[in-house]
N, C-alpha and C positions, 0 to 999 in steps of 0.2 A: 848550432850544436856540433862539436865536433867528434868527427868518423868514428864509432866505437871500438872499431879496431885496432886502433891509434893511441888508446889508453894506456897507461902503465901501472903496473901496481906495485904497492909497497913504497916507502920512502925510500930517498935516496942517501939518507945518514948511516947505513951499514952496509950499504953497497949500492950494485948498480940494479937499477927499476928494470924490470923485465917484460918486453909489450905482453898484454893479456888478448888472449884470442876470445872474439865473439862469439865462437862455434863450436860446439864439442866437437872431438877427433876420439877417435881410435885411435892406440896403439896398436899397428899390425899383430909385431911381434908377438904382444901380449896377449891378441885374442887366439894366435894363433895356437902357442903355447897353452893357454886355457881351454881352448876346446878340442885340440891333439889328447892334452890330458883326461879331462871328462868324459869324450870317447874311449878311449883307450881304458877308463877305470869300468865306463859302461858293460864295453865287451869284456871284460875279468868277471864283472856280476853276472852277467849274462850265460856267459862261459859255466862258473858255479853253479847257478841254477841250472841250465842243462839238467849238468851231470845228477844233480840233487831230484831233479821231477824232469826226467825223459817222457813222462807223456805229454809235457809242455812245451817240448822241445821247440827252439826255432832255429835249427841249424839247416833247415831247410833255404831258409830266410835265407840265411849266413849267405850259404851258396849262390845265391844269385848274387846279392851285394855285395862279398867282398871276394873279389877273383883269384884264386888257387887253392881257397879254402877248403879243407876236408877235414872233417868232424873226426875228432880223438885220433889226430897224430898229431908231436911236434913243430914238425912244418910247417901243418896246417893251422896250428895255434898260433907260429909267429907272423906267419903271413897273416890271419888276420886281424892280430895285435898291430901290424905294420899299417895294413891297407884302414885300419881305425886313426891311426895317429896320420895319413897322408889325408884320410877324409877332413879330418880337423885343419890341418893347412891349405886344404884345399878352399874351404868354404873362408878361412880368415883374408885366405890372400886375392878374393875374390868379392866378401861381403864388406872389408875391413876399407881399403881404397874406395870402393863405393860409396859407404856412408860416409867418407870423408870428404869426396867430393864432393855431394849435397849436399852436405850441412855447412861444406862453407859456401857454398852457391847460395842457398835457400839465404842466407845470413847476410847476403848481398843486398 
């Protein structure tokens, strides 16, 4: 039987057959960007609520996890609008290589 990695797909009468990978991948980039995003749209709802029901407040929270942050200033909105979208590449550029690597290990 041969290597499954070594397969190609699609015919070769409209072009050239492209090898087909045995292992799913991440794209970095793209998880990075999607979860930079979803964070960042989190803290906006987050943000809103606040201000809408302060006795649910968790700007308390904020302050320990995301560093400069101070509740209703500017500043403190964009730093933690920042330090949400670095959380996001942070975990992509760290979970994203991971999984990549053992999924083609594992696929070995």
């Amino acid at each position: 039987m041969a290597d499954v990695s070594q397969r190609f797909s699609g015919d070769t009468e409209h072009g050239v057959a492209l090898p087909v990978r045995a292992y799913p991948q991440i794209p970095v980039l793209v998880l990075g960007m999607s979860l930079s995003s979803f964070l960042a749209i989190s803290y906006l709802i987050c943000v809103v609520f606040d201000l809408w029901f302060p006795e649910f407040a968790m700007r308390s929270a904020w302050e320990v996890l995301l560093p400069g942050f101070v509740w209703l200033t500017w500043k403190g909105f964009l730093i933690g609008l920042i330090d949400a979208l670095g959380y996001g590449w942070f975990i992509a550029l760290i979970f994203g290589p991971l999984f990549n690597y053992f999924s083609e290990r594992m696929a070995r």
